[in-house]
TORNU-421172 format. One record per residue: residue in three letters; z, x, y of N, C-alpha, C in turn. Coordinates in steps of 0.001 Angstrom, whole numbers, plus 500000, padded with zeros to 6 digits. Layout:
// TORNU-421172
ALAZXYZXYZXY ...
//
This chain:
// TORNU-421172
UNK500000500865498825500000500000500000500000500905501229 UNK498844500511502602499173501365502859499753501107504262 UNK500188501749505268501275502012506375501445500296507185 UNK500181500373507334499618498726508720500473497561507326 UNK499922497680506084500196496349505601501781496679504959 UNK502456497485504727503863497571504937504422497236506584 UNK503767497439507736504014496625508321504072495124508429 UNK502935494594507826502834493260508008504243492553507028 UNK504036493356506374505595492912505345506779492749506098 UNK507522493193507108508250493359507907508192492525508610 UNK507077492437509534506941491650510907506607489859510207 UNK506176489723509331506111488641508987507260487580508149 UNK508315488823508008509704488721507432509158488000505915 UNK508453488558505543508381487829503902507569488590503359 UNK507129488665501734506064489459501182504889489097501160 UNK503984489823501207502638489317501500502331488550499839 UNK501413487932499840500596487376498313500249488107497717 UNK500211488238496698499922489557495697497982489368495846 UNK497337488389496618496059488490496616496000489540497054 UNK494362490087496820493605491361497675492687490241499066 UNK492715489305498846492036488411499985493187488076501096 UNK493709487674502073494353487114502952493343486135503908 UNK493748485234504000492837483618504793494057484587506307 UNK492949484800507410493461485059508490492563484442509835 UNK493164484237511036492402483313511855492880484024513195 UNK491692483236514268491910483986515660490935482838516376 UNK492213482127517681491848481017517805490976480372516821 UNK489601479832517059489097478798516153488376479448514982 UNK488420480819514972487175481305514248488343481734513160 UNK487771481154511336488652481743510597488178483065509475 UNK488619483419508929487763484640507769488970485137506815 UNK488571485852506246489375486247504717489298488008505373 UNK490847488620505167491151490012505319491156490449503906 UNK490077491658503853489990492575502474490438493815502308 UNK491956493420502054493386494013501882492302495619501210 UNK492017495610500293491341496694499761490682497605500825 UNK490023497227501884489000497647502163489569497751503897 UNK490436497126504038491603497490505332492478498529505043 UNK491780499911505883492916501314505490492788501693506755 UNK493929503009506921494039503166508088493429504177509078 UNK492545504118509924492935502759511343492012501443510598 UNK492707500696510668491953499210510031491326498833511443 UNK491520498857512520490719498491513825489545498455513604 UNK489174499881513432487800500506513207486977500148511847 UNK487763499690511134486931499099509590486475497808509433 UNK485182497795508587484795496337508701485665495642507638 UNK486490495199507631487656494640506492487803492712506494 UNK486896492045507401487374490763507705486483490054507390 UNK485938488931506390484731488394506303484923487177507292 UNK483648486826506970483329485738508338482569484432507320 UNK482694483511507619482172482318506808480734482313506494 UNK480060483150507205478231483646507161478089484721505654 UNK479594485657504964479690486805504307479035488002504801 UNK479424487932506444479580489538507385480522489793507273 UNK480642491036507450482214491356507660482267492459509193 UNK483359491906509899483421492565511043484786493328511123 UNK485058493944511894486281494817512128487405494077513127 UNK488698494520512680489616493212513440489577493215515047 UNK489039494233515588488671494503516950487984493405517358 UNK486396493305516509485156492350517177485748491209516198 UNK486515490753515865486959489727515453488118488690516296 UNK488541490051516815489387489140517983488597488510519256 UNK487235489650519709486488489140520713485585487892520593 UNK485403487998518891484699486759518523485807485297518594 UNK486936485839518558487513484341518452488241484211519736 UNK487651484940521136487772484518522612489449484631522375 UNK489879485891522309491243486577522222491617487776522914 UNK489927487948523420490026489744524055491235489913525088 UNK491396488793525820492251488954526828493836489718526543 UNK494124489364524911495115489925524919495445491406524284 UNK494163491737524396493837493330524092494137493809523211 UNK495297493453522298496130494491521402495530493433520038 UNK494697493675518766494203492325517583495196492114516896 UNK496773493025517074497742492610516128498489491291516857 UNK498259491066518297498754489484518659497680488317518871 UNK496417488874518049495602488268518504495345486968516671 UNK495382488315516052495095488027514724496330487103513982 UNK496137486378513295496927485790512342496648485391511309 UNK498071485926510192497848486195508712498021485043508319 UNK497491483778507126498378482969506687499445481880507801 UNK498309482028509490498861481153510080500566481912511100 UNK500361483057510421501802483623511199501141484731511925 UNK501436485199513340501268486465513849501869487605513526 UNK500339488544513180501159489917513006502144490338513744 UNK501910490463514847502984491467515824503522490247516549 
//
């Protein structure tokens, strides 16, 4: 496991799903996080599918779901409906 998703363990105060998929959302736009394929810096990785089966990086995923404003994708993004940070 690696550093970011031992975070999410923490900040979300519970254990993550033993899936390798996570259902994650940003405002209206939703997609599946590919725990596998999210390493670190996960910013920079394409790790997030999109309902089309693109996959974008959690960066242009936050801009896609009209979130840029809050600059940082760990308050932008949400796991399972809960915010990362």
């Amino acid at each position: 496991m690696n550093i970011v998703l031992i975070y999410f363990v923490f900040v979300l105060g519970e254990k993550l799903p033993d899936s390798q998929i996570l259902d994650v959302s940003c405002g209206n736009l939703r997609g599946r996080l590919h725990r596998e394929l999210f390493t670190c810096p996960g910013i920079h990785r394409e790790c997030i599918e999109l309902e089309d089966h693109t996959f974008v990086t959690p960066k242009k995923f936050m801009y896609m779901g009209e979130k840029a404003r809050l600059k940082d994708w760990k308050n932008a993004v949400r796991i399972n409906g809960v915010q990362v940070r």
